[in-house]
N, C-alpha and C positions, 0 to 999 in steps of 0.2 A: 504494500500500500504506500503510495506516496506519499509524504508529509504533507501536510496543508500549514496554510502561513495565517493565523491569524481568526478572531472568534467571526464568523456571520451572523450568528446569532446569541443575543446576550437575554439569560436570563434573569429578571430583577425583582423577581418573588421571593419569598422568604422561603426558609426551609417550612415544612409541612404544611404544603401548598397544592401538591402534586409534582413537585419537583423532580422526584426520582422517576415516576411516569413518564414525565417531561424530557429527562434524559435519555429514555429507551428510547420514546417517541420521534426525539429530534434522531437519534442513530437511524432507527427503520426510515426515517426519510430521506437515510443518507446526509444526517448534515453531522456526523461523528466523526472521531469520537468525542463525545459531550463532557466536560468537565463539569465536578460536583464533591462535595466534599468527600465523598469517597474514594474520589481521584487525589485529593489533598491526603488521604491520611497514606495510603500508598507509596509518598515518597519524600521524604525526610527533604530534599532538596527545596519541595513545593513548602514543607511545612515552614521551612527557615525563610523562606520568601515572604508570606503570610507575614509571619511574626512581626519580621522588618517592617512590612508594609504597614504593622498596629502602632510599631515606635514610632516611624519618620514619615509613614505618609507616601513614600516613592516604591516603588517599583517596577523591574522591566517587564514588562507587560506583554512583549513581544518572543520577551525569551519561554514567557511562563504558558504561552497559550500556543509556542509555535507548532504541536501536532495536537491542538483540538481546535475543531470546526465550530462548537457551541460550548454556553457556559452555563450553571442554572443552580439554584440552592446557595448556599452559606459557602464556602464567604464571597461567592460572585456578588450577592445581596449585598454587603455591606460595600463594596466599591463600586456600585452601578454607575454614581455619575463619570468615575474616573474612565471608570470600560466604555462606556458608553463615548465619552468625549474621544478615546481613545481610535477606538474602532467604528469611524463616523458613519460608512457603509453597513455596519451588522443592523441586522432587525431586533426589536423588541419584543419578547414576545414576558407578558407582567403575572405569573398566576394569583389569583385570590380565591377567599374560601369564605367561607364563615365567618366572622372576628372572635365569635365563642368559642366554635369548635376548632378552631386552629390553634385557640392560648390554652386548650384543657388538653388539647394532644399532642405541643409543646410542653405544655410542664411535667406530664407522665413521660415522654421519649426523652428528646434533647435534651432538655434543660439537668437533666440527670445525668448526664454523660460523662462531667467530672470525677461523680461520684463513681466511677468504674473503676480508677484511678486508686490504688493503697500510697496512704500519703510517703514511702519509702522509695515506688518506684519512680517518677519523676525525675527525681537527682542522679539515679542510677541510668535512664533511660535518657538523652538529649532531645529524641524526636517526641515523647511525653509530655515531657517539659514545652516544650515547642508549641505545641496541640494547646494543651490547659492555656499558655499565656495566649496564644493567638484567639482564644475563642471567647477569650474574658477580654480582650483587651477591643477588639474587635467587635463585640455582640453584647455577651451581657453586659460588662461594665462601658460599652462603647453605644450600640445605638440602643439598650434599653436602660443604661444609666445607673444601672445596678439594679434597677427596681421589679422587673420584667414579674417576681410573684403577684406584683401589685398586679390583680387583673384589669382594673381599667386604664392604669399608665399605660401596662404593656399593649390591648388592645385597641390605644389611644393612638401608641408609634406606629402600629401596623397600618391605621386606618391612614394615619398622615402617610405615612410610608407609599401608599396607593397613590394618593392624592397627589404627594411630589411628582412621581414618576409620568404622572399621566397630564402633569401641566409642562413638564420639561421634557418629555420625549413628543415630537411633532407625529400626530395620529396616524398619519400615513405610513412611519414609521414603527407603530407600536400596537400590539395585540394584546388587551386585555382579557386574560384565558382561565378557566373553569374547567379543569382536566375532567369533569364531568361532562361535557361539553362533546369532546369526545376531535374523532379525526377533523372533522368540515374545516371549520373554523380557521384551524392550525396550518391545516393545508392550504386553504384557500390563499392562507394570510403568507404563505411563505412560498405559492406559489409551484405547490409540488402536489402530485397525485395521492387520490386516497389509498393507504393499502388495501388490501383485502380482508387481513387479519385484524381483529378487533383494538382498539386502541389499549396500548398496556395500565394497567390499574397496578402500580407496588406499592412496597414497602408500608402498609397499612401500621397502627399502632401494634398490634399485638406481634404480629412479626418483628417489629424495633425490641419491644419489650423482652420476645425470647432471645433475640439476639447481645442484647445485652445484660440478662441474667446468665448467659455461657461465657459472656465475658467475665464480668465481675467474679462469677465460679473461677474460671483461671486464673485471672490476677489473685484472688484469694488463696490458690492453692501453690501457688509459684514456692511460698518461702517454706511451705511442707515440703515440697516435691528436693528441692533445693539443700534440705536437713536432712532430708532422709537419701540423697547421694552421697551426701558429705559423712554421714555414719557409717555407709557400705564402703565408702573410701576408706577411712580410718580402720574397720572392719576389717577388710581385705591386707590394708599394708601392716595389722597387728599378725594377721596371721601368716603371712612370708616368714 
């Protein structure tokens, strides 16, 4: 596959939005591969990027997207206008949901995420480390100001959040989308045929939820697993 240079399509919805639908979506239309926070945690490179980009504000932009086609979820979210100014040519495409139902299936997924985290491994781990400050510095302590359990602040940024995106991105430009909504829309608006196959539905709440109780299992079980090699060590070289 050929590299591609640059996003066409910028996603500026928030995570649990339909975002991760949003990324299969844009791939089946061939505009991949889609960048997404799961493409961030992947690769320690992207994460120290990120981080950078919480401290100072800059980043190269051209290095970080030069083999993806489209961009969608956290932390595209939080630099929409820079991508956006960025990549004057890309389309908008903005998802929204609910403003209730998206702060109550944020605070059970995401907003838990830290917590996955034993306060030891961080320091031991640099891309850990990396993660936790990008996503605090960036999100919660960044565009919800720390307050994001408050449910009406947090519901309040999301709603201005729309509101920004849809006064500064020029309409012809930008597709306000409801992954409910389904192919039409998406297509229409990006100019590409419908598939055949039904539009993708992921990564729902409870699918996050199991995924992250297998996490938190492993991180939790690391410094058993890790005691009990270091005893069959000691074990082994008492009996030589």
């Amino acid at each position: 596959m050929s590299a591609v240079v640059g996003l066409q399509v910028i996603g500026t919805g928030f995570g649990r939005t339909g975002t991760l639908s949003l990324k299969r979506a844009l791939e089946d239309l061939g505009l991949g591969p889609s960048y997404h926070m799961e493409e961030v945690l992947k690769r320690p490179s992207h994460i120290r990027a990120w981080r950078d980009f919480g401290r100072t504000g800059r980043a190269d932009w051209d290095a970080l997207f030069a083999r993806f086609a489209s961009g969608v979820d956290f932390p595209i979210a939080c630099a929409w206008r820079e991508l956006t100014d960025h990549f004057p040519e890309a389309k908008v495409v903005h998802t929204i949901r609910d403003p209730e139902r998206w702060w109550r299936s944020t605070a059970a997924t995401i907003y838990q995420g830290p917590d996955l985290f034993p306060g030891w491994l961080p320091p031991l781990v640099p891309p850990a480390a990396g993660y936790l400050e990008l996503i605090d510095t960036l999100l919660w302590s960044g565009i919800f100001g720390g307050r994001f359990l408050e449910r009406g602040h947090a519901i309040e940024v999301f709603e201005r959040h729309t509101a920004e995106v849809v006064a500064t991105i020029p309409p012809d430009r930008l597709l306000v989308f409801d992954v409910a909504e389904g192919w039409d829309p998406l297509c229409a608006f990006l100019e590409r045929p419908v598939p055949a196959h039904p539009f993708p539905h992921l990564n729902d709440a409870a699918s996050i939820r199991r995924r992250m109780t297998a996490v938190r299992l492993t991180t939790r079980a690391l410094p058993v697993v890790a005691l009990a090699a270091t005893a069959a060590l000691v074990r082994g070289a008492r009996g030589r």
